[in-house]
DSSP file (Angstrom, degrees, kcal/mol; ACC not computed):
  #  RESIDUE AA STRUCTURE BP1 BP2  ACC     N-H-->O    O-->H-N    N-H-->O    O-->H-N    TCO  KAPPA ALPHA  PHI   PSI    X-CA   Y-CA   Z-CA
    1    1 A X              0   0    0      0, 0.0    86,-0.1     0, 0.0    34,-0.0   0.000 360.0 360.0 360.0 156.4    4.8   -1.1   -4.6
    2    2 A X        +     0   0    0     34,-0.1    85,-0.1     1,-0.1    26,-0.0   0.603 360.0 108.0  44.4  33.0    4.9   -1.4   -0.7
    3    3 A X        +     0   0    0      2,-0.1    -1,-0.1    83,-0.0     3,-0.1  -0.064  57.2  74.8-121.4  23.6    8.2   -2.9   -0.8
    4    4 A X  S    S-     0   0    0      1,-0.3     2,-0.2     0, 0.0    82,-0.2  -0.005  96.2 -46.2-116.0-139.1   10.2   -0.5    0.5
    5    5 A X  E     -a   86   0A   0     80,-0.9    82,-3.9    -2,-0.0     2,-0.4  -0.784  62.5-151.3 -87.0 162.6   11.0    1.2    4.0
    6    6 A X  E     -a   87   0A   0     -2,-0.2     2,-0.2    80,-0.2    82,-0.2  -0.950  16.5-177.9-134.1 164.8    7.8    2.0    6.0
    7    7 A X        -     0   0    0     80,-3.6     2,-0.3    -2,-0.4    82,-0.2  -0.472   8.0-163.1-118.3-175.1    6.9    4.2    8.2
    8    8 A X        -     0   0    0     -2,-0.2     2,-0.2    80,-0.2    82,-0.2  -0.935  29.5 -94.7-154.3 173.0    4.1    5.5   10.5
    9    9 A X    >>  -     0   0    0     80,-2.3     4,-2.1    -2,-0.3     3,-0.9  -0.548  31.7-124.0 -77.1 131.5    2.8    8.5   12.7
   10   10 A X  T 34 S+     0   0    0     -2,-0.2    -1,-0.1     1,-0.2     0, 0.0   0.709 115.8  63.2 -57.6  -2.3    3.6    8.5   16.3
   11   11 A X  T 34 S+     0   0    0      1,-0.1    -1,-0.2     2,-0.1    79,-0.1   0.717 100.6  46.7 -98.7 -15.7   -0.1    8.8   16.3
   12   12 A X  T X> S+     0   0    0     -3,-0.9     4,-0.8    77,-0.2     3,-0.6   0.550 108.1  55.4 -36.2 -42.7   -0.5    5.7   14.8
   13   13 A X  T 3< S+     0   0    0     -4,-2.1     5,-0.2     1,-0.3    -2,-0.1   0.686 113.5  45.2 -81.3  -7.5    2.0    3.8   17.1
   14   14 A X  T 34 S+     0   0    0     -5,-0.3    -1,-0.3     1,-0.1    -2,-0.2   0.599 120.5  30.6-115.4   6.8    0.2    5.0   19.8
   15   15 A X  T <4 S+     0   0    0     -3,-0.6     2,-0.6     1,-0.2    -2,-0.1   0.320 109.7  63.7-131.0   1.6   -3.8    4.3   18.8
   16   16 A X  S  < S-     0   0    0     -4,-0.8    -1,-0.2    56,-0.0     2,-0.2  -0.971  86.9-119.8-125.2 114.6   -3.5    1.3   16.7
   17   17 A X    >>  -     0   0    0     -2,-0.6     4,-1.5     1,-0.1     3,-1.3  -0.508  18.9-118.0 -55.5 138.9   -2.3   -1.8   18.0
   18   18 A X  T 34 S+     0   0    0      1,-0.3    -1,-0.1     2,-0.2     5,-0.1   0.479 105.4  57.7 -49.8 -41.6    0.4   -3.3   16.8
   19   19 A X  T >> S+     0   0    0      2,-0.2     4,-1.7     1,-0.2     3,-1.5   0.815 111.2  42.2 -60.9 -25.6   -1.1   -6.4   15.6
   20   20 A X  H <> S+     0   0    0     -3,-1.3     4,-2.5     1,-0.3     2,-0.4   0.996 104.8  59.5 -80.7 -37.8   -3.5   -4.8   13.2
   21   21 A X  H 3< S+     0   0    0     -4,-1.5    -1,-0.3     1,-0.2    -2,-0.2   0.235 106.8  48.9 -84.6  26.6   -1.3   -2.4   12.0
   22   22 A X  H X> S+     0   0    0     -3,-1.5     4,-5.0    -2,-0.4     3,-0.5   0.395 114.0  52.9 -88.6 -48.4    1.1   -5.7   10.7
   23   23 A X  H 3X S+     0   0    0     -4,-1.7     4,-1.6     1,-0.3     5,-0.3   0.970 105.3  50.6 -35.9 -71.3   -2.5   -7.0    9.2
   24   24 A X  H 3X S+     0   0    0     -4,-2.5     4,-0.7     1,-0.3    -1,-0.3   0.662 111.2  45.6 -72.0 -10.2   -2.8   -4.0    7.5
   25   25 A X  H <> S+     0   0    0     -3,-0.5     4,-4.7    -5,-0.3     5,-0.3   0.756 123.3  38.1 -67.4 -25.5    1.0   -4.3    6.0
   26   26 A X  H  X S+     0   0    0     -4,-5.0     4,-0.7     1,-0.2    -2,-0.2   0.930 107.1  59.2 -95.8 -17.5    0.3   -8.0    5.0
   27   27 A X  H  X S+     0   0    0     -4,-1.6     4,-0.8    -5,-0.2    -1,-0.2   0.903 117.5  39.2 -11.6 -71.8   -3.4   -7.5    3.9
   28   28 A X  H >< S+     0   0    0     -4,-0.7     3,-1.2    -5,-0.3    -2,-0.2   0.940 114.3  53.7 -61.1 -47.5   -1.5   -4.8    1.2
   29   29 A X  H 3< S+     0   0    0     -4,-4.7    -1,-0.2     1,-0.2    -2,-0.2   0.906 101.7  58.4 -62.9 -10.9    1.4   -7.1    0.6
   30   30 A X  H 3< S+     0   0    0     -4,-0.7    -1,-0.2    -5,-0.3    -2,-0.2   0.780  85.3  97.0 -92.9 -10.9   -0.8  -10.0   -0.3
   31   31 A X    <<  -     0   0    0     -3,-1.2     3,-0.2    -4,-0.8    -3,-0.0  -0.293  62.2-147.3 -64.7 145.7   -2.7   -8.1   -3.5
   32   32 A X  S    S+     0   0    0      1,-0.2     2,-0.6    -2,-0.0    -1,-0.1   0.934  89.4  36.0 -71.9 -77.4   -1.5   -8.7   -7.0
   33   33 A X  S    S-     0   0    0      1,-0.0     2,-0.4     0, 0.0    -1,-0.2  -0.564  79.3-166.2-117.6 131.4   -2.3   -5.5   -8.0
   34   34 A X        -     0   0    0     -2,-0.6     2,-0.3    -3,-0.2     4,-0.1  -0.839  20.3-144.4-122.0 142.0   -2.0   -2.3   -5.7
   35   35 A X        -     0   0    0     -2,-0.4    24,-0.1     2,-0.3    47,-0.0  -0.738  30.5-127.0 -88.3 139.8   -3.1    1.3   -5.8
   36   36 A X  S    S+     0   0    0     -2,-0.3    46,-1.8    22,-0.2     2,-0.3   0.382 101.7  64.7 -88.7  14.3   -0.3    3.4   -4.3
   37   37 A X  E     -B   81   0A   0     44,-0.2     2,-0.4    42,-0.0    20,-0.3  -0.984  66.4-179.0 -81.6 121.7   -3.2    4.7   -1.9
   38   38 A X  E     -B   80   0A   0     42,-1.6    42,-1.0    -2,-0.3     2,-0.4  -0.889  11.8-154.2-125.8 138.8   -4.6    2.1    0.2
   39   39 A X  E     -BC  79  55A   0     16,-1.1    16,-2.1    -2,-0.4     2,-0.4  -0.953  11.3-174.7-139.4 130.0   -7.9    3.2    2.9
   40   40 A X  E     -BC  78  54A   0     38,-2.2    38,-2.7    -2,-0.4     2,-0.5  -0.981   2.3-170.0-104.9 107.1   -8.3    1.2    6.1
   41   41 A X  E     -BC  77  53A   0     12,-1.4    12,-1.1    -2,-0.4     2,-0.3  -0.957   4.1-166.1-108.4 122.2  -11.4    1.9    8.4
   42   42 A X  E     -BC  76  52A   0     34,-3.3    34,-1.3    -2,-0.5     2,-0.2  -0.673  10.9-180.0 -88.2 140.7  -11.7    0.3   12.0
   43   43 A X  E     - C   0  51A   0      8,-1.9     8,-2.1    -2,-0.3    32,-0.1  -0.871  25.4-130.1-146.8 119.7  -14.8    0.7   13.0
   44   44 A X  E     + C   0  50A   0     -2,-0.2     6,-0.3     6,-0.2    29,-0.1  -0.294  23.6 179.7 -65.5 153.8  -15.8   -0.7   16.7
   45   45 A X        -     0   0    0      4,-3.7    -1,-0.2     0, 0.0     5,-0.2   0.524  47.0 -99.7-121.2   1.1  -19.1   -3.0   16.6
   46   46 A X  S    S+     0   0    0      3,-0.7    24,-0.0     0, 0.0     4,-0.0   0.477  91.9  54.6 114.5 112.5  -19.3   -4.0   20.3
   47   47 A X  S    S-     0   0    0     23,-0.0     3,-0.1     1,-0.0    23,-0.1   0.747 123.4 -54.6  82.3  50.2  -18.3   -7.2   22.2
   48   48 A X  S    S+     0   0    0      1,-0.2    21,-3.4    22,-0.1     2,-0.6   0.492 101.0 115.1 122.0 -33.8  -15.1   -7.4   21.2
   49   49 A X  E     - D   0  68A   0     19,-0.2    -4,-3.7    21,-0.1    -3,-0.7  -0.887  44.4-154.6-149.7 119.2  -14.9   -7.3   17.6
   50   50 A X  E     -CD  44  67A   0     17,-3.2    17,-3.7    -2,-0.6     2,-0.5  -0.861  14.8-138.7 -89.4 114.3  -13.5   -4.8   15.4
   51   51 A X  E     -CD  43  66A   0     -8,-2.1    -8,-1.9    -2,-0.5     2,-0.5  -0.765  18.7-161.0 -87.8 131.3  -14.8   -4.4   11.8
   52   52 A X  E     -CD  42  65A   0     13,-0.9    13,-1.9    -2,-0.5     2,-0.3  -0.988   7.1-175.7-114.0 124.3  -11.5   -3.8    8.8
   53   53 A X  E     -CD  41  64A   0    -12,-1.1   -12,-1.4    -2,-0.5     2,-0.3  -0.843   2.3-171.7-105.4 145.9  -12.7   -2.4    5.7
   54   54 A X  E     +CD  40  63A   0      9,-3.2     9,-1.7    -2,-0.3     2,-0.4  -0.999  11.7 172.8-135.8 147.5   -9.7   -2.2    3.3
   55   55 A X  E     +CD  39  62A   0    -16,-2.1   -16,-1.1    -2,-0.3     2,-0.3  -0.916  11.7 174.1-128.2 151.1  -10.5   -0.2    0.0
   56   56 A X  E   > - D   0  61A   0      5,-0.7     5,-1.5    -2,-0.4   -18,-0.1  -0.863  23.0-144.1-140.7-172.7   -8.3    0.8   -2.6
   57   57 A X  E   5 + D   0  60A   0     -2,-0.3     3,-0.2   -20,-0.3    -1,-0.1   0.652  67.9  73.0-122.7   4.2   -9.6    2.3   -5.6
   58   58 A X  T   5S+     0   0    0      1,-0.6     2,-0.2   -21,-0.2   -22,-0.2  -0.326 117.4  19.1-146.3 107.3   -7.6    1.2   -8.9
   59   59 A X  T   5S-     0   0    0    -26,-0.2    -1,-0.6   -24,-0.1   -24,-0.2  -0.037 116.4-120.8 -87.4 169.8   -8.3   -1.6   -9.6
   60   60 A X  E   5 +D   57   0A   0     -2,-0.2    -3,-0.2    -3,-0.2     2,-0.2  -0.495  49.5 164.8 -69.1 150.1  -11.6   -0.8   -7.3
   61   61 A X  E   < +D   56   0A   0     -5,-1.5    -5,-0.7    -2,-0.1     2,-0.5  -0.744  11.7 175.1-165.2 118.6  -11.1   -3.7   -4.4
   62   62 A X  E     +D   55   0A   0     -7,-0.2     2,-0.4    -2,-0.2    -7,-0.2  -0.982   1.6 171.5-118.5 139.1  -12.9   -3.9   -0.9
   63   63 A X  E     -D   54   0A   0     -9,-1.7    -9,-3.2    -2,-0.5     2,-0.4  -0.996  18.7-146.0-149.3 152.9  -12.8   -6.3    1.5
   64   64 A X  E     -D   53   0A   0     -2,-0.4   -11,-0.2   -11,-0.2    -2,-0.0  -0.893  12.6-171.4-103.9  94.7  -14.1   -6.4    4.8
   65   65 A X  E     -D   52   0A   0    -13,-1.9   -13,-0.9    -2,-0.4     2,-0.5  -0.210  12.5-152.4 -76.8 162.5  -12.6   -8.3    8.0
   66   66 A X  E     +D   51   0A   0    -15,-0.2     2,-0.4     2,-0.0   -15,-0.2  -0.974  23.7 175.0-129.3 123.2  -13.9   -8.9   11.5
   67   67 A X  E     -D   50   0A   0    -17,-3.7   -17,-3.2    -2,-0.5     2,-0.4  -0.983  39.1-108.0-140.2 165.2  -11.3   -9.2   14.2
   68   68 A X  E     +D   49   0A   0     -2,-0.4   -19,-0.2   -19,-0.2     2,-0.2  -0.754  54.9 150.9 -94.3 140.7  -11.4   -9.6   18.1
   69   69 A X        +     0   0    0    -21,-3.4    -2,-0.0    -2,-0.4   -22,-0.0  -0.750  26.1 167.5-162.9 129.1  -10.1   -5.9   19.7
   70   70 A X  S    S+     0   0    0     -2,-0.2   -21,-0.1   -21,-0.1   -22,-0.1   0.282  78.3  76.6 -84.0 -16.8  -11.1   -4.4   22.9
   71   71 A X  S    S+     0   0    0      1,-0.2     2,-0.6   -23,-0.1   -55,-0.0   0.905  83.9  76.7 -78.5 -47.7   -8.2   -2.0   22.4
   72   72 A X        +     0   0    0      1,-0.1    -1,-0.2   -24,-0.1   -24,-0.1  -0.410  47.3 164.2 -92.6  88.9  -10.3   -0.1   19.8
   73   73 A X        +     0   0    0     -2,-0.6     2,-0.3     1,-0.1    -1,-0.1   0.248  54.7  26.0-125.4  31.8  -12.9    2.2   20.8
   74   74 A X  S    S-     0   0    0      2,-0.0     2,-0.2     0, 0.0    -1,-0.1  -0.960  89.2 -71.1-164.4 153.3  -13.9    4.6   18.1
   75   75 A X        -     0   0    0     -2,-0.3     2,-0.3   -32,-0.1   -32,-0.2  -0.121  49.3-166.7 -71.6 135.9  -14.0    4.7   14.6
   76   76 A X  E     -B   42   0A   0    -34,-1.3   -34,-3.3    -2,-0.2     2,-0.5  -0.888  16.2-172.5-117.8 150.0  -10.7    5.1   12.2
   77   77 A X  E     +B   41   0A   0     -2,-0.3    15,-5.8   -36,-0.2    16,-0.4  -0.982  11.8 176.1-132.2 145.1   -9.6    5.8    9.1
   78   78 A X  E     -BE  40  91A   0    -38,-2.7   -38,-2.2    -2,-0.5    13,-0.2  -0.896  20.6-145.5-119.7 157.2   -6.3    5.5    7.9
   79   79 A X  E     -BE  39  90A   0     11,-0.8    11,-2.1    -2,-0.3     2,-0.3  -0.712   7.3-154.0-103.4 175.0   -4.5    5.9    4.5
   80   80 A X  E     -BE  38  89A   0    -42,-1.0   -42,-1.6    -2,-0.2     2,-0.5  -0.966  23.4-168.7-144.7  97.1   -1.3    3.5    3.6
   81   81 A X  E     -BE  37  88A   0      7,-3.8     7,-1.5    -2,-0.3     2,-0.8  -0.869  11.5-165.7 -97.5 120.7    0.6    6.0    1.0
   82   82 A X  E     - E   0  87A   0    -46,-1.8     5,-0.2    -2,-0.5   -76,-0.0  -0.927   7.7-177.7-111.8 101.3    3.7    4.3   -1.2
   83   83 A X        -     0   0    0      3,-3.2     2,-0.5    -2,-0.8     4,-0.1   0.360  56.3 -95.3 -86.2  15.9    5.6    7.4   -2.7
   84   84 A X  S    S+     0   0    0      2,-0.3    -1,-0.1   -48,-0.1     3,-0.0  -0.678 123.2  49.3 105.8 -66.3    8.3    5.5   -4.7
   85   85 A X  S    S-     0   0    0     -2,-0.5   -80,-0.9     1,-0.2     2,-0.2   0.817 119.0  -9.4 -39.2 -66.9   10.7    6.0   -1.5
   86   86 A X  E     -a    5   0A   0    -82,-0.2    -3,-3.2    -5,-0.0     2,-0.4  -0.952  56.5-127.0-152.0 147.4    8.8    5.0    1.5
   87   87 A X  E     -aE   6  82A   0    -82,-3.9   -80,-3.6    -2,-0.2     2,-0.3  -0.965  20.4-169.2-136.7 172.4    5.7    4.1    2.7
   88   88 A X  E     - E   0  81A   0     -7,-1.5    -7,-3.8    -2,-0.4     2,-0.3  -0.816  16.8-149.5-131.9 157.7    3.7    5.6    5.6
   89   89 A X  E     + E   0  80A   0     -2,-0.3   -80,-2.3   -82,-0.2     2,-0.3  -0.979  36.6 162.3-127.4 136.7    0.8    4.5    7.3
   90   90 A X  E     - E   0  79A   0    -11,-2.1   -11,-0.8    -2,-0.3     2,-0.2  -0.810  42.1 -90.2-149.2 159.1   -1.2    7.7    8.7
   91   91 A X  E     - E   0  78A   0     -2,-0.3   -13,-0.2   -13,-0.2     4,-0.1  -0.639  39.6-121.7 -72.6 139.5   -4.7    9.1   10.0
   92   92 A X  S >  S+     0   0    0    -15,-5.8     3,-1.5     1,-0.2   -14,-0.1   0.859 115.5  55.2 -67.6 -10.5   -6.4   10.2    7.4
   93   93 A X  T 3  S+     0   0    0    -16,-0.4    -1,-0.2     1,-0.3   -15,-0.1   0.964 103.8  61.6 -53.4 -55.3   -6.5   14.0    9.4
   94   94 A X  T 3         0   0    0      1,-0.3    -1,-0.3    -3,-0.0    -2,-0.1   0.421 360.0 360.0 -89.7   7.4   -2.8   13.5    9.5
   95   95 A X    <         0   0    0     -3,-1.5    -1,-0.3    -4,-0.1    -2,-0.1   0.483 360.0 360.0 -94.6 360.0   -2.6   13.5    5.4
């Protein structure tokens, strides 16, 4: 799973920076075992510093990140969808 072409939203290319949205492929590539639904939320906390939750739900797995961002100034969530084809990384609104 998540080894095929990916994609994303032009609303993505344009609200996420680029390095996290590579985190959040290699974050997915680095699990043993993956849920073909994948949940990301950026959430700003102030000085800097970006909180990543990454969720999937089976098997259940969260883990939680801190990274330095200025770029990032409200909260998101995004899904990371693998439909056998492709996979896209999306807002969740955009799903």
């Amino acid at each position: 799973m998540f080894t095929n072409e990916r994609y994303l939203t032009r609303e993505v290319a344009h609200q996420v920076p680029i390095k996290i949205q590579l985190l959040m492929w290699d974050l997915v590539e680095k699990l043993e075992e993956k849920d073909y639904l994948q949940i990301f939320e950026l959430t700003p906390k102030g000085s800097g510093i970006v909180e990543l939750v990454h969720k999937q739900e089976i098997p259940e797995i969260t883990s939680i990140y801190k990274i330095k961002n200025t770029d990032i100034k409200e909260k998101m969530k995004l899904y990371m969808i693998d439909s056998g084809e492709y996979s896209t990384l999306m807002f969740s609104h955009e799903y």
